[in-house]
MILUMDREN-833201 format. One record per residue (C-alpha): x negated, y, z negated; residue in one letter. Coordinates in steps of 0.2 Angstrom, whole numbers. Layout:
N
{u->X | v->Y | w->Z | aa->a} .
...
***
This chain:
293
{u->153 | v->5 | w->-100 | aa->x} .
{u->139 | v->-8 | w->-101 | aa->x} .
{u->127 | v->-4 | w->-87 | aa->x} .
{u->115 | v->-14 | w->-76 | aa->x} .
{u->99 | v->-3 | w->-74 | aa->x} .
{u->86 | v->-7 | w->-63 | aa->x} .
{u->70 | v->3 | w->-65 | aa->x} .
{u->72 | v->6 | w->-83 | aa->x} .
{u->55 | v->11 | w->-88 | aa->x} .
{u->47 | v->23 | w->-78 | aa->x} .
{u->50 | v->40 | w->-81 | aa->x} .
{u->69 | v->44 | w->-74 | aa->x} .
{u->73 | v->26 | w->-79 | aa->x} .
{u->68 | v->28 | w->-97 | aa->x} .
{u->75 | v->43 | w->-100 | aa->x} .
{u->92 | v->36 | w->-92 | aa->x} .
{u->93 | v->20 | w->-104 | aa->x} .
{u->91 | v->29 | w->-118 | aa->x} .
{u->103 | v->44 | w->-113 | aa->x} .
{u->116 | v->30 | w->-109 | aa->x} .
{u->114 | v->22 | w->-125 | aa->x} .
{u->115 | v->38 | w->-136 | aa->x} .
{u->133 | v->43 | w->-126 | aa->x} .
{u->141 | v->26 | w->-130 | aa->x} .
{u->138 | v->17 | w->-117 | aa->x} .
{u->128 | v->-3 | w->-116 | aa->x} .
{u->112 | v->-7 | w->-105 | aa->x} .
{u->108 | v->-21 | w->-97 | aa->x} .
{u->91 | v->-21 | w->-87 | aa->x} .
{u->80 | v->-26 | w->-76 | aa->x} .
{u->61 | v->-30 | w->-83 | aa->x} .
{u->48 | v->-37 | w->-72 | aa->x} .
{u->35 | v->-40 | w->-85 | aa->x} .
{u->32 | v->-42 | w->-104 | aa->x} .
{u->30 | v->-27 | w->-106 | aa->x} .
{u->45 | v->-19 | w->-100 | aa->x} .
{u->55 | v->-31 | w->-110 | aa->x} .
{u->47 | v->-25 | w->-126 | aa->x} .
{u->50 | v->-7 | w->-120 | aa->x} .
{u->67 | v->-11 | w->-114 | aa->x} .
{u->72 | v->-21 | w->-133 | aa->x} .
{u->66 | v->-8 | w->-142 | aa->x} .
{u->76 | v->6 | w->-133 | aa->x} .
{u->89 | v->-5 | w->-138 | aa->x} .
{u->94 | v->-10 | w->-121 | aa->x} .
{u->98 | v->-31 | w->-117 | aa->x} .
{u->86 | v->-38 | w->-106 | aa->x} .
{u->87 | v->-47 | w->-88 | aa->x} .
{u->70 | v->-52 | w->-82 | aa->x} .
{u->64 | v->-51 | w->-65 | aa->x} .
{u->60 | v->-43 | w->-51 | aa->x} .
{u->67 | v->-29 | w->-39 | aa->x} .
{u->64 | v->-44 | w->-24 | aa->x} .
{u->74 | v->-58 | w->-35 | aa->x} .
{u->90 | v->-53 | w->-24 | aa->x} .
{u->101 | v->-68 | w->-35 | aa->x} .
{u->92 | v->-60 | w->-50 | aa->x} .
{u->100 | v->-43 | w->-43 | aa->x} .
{u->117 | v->-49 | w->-40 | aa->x} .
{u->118 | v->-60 | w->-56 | aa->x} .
{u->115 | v->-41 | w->-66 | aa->x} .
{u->128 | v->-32 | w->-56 | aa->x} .
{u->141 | v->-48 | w->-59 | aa->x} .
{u->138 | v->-46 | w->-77 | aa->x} .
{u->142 | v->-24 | w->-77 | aa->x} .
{u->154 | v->-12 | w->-76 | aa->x} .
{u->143 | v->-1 | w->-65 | aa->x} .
{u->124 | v->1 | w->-60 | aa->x} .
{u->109 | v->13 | w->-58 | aa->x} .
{u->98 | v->8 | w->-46 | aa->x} .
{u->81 | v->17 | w->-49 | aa->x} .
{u->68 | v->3 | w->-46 | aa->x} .
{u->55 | v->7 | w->-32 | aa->x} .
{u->39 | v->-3 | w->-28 | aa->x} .
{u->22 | v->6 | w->-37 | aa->x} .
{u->10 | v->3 | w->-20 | aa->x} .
{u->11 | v->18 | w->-11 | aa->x} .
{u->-9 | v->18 | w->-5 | aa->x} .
{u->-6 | v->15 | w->11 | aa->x} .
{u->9 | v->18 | w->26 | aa->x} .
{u->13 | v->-1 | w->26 | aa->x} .
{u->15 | v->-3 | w->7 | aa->x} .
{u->25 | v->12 | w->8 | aa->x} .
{u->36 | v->2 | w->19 | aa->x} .
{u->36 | v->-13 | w->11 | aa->x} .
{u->44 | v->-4 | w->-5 | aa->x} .
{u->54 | v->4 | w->7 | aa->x} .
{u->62 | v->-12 | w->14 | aa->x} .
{u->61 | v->-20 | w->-4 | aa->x} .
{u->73 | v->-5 | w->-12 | aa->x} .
{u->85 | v->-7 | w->5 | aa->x} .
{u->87 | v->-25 | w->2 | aa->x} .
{u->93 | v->-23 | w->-17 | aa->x} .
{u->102 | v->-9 | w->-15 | aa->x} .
{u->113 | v->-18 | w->0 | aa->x} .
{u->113 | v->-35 | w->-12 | aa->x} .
{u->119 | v->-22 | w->-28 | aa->x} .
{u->132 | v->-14 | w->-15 | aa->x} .
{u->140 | v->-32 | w->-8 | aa->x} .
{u->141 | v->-36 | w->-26 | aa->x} .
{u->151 | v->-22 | w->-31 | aa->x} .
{u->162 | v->-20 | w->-16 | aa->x} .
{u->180 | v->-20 | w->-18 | aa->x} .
{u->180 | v->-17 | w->-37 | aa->x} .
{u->178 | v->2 | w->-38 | aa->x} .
{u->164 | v->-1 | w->-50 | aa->x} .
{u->152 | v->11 | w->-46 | aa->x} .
{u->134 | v->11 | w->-43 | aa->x} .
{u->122 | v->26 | w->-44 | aa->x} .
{u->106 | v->27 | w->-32 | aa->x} .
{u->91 | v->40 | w->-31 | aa->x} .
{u->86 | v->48 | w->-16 | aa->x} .
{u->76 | v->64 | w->-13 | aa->x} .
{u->81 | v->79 | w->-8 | aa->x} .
{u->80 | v->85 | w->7 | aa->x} .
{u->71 | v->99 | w->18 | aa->x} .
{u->77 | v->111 | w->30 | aa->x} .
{u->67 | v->127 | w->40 | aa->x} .
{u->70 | v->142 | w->31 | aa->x} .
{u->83 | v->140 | w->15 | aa->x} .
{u->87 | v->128 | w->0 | aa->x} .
{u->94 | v->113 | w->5 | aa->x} .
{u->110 | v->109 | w->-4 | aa->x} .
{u->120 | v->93 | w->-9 | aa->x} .
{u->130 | v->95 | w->8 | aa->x} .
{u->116 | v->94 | w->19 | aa->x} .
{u->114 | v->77 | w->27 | aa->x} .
{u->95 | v->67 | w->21 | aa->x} .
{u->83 | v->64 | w->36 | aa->x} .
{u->82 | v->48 | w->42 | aa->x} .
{u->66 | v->51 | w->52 | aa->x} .
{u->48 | v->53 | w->44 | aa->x} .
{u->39 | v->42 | w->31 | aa->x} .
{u->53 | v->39 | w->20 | aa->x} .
{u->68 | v->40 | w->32 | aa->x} .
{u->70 | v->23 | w->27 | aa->x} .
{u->74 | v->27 | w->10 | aa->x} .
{u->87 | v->39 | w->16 | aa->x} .
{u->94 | v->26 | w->30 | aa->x} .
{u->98 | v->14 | w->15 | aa->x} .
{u->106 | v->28 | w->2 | aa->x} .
{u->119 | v->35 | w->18 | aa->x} .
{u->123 | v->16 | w->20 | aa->x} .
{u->126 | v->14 | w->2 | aa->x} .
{u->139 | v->29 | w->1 | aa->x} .
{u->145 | v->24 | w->18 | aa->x} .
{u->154 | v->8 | w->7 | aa->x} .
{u->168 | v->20 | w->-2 | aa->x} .
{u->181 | v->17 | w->12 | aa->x} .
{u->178 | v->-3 | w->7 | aa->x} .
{u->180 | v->-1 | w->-14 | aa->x} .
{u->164 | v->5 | w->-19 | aa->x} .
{u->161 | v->20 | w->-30 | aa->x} .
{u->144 | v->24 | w->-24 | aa->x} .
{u->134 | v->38 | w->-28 | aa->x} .
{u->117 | v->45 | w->-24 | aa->x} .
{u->108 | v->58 | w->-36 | aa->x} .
{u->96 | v->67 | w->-25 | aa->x} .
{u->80 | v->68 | w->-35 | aa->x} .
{u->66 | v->84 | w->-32 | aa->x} .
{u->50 | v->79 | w->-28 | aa->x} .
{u->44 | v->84 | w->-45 | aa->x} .
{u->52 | v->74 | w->-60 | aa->x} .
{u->40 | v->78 | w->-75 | aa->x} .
{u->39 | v->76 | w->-94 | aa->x} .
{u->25 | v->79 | w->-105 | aa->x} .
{u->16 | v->89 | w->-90 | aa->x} .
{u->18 | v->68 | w->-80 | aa->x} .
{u->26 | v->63 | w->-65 | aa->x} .
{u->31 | v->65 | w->-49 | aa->x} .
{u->22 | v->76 | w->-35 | aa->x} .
{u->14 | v->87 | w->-47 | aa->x} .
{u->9 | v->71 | w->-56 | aa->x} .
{u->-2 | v->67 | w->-41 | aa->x} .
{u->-9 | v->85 | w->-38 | aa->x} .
{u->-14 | v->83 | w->-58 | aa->x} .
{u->-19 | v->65 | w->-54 | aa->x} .
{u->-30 | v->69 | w->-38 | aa->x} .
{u->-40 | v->84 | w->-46 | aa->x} .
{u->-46 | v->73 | w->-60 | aa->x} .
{u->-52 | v->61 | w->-47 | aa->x} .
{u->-61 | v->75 | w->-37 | aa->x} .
{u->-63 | v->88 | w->-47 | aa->x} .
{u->-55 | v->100 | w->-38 | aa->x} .
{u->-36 | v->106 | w->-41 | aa->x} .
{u->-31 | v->106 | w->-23 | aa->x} .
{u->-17 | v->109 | w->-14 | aa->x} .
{u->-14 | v->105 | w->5 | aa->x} .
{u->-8 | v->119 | w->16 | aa->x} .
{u->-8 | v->140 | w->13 | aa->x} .
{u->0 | v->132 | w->-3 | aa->x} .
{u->15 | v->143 | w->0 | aa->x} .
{u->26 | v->130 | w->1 | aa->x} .
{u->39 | v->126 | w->-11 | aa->x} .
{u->42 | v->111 | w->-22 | aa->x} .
{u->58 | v->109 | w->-33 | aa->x} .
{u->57 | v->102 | w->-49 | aa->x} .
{u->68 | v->93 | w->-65 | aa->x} .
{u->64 | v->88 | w->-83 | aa->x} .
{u->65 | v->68 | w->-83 | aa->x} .
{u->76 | v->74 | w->-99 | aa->x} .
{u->89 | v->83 | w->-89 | aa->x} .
{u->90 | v->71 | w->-75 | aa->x} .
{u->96 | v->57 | w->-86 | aa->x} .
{u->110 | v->68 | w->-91 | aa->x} .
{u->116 | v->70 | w->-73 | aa->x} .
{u->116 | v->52 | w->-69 | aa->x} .
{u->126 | v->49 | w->-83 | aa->x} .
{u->136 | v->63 | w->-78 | aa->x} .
{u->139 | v->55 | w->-61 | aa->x} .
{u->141 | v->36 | w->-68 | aa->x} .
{u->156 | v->42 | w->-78 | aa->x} .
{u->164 | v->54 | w->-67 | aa->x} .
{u->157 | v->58 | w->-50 | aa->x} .
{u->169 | v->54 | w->-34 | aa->x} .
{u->165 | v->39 | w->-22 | aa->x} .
{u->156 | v->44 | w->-7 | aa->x} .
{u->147 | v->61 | w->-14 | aa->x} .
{u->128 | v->65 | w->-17 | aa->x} .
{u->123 | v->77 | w->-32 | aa->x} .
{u->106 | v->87 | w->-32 | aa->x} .
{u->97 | v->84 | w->-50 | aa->x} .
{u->86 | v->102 | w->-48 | aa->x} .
{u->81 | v->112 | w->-62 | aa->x} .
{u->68 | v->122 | w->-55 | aa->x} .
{u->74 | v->128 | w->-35 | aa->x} .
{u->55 | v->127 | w->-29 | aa->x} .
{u->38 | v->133 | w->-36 | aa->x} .
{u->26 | v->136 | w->-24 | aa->x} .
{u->11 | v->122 | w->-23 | aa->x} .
{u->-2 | v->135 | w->-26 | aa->x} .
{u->8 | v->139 | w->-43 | aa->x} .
{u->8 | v->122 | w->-46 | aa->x} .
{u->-10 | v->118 | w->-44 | aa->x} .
{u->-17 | v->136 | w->-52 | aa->x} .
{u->-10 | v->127 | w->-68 | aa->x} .
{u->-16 | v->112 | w->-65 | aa->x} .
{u->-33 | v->120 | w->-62 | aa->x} .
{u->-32 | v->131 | w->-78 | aa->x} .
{u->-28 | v->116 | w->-89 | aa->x} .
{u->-42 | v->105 | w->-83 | aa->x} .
{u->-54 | v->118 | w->-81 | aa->x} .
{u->-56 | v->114 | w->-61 | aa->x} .
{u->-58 | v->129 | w->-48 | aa->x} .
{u->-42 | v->130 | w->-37 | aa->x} .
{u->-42 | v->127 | w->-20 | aa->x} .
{u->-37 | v->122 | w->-2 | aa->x} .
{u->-40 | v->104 | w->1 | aa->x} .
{u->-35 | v->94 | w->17 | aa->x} .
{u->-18 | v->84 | w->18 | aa->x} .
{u->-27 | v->67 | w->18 | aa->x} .
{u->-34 | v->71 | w->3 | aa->x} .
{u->-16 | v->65 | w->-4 | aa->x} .
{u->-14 | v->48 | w->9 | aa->x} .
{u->3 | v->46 | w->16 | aa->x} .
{u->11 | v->58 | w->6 | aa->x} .
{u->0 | v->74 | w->13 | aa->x} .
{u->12 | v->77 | w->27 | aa->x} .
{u->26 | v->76 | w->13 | aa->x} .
{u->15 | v->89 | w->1 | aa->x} .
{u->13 | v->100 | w->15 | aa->x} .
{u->31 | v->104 | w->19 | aa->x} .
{u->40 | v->119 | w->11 | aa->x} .
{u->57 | v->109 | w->2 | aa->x} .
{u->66 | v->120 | w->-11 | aa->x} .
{u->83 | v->113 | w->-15 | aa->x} .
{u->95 | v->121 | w->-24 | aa->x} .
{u->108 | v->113 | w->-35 | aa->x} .
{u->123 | v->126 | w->-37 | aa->x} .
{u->135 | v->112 | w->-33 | aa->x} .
{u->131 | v->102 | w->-45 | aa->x} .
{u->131 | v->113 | w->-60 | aa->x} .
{u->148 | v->119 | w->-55 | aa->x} .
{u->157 | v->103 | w->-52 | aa->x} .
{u->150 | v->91 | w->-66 | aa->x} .
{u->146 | v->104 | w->-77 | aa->x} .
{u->128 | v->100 | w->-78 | aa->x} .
{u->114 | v->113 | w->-87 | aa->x} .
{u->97 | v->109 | w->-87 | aa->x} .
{u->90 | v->112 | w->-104 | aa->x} .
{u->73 | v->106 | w->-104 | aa->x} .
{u->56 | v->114 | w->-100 | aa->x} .
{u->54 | v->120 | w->-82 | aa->x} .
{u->37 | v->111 | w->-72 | aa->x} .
{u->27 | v->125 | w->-75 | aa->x} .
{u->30 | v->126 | w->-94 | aa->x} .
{u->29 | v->109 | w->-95 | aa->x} .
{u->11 | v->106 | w->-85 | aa->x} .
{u->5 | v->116 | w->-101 | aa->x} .
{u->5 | v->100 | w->-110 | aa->x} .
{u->-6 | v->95 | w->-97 | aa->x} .
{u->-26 | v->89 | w->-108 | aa->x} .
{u->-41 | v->93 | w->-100 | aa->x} .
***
């Protein structure tokens, strides 16, 4: 299959082009800079420049595919209203990548997060919110699946809040990245909460997973860890960069403390069973002891 990938160098995205092109299939993606072209060549995928906002760009990609990963997501999130302008940004590709695509059963594979409710692991039946800072997100992904009926196999992998590799990325990548900035390895809340977690590694084996044979319509949680309390997360953190562990406040971490602050395990039991999935990779806690002081 040769694939349009948008969002090919970040941590999922890097991982996914090159688990693609070591299971036989072809890549072609999206690079917004130099860079990410040179990056991109040398994984050995083909290269379209330009930018998650050049919607002609977009649609020339998903003309020229068998099937698409949409992962691309603006890098600003410092403040509410550039957290929302990646937020619109991501909703206009994804319905210019679906339009594209409709009517040919080609099928494209978006991320979302997974979502939160009072009192248990969320699973891949439960619906996402579509209130909150990032409702947005979860208003563009249910329209995406919506488009089965119409000829579209669209797909959503649910992503944990934590995707890490090398003891980088994802939540716990911003309590790492705020201690080092404070000196403190804090936490918001009684940080009894609960974050689930994946290796970038295993991830990229699911989306493949869900590219090749996943049904239209259906969303799949890519959860290795079911959740590891915050305090966990950051007594490692603290141990590794030699910082005291502590309470901090929710703005400490912007617009996302409201987000870090909430207890969200998810589980992924659906998954495993129907696609066969097994996560092989280091769990978060082993892998933040890569972390360097």
């Amino acid at each position: 299959m040769h694939v349009f990938v948008t969002g090919g160098t970040g941590t999922i995205g890097s991982a996914v082009v090159t688990e693609l092109l070591g299971n036989g299939h072809t890549v072609l993606a999206l690079a917004r800079s130099d860079d990410s072209a040179k990056a991109l060549r040398s994984a050995g995928a083909e290269v379209l420049r330009g930018d998650l906002a050049d919607l002609d760009v977009l649609r020339h990609g998903a003309a020229r595919s068998d099937g698409v990963i949409s992962l691309a997501f603006g890098r600003d999130y410092a403040s509410p209203d550039a957290l929302a302008r990646a937020i619109a940004e991501e909703s206009a590709a994804l319905t210019t990548l679906g339009q594209e695509l409709i009517g040919s059963d080609r099928p494209i594979v978006t991320v979302s997060g997974t979502p939160w409710l009072p009192g248990r692991a969320s699973t891949e039946a439960d619906p996402l919110p579509t209130d909150g800072p990032v409702g947005g997100r979860s208003r563009s992904v249910t329209a995406l699946l919506d488009l089965a009926s119409h000829g579209l196999r669209s797909m959503a992998v649910r992503m944990p809040r934590t995707v890490h590799n090398g003891g980088q990325g994802g939540f716990a990548g911003l309590l790492t990245a705020a201690a080092r900035r404070t000196g403190v390895a804090g936490y918001p809340g009684d940080g009894t909460q609960r974050w689930p977690a994946v290796h970038a590694l295993d991830a990229a084996a699911l989306f493949r997973l869900v590219l090749e044979s996943a049904p239209a319509g259906t969303a799949w949680h890519a959860v290795a860890d079911e959740g590891d309390t915050v305090r966990a997360i950051a007594t490692v953190i603290g141990r590794r960069l030699g910082l005291p562990v502590k309470q901090v406040p929710e703005e400490t971490f912007g617009p996302f403390g409201p987000i870090f602050a909430m207890d969200q395990p998810a589980s992924s039991a659906h998954t495993r069973e129907a696609l066969g999935w097994r996560p092989t990779h280091p769990s978060l806690l082993e892998d933040l002891e890569n972390l360097q002081p």
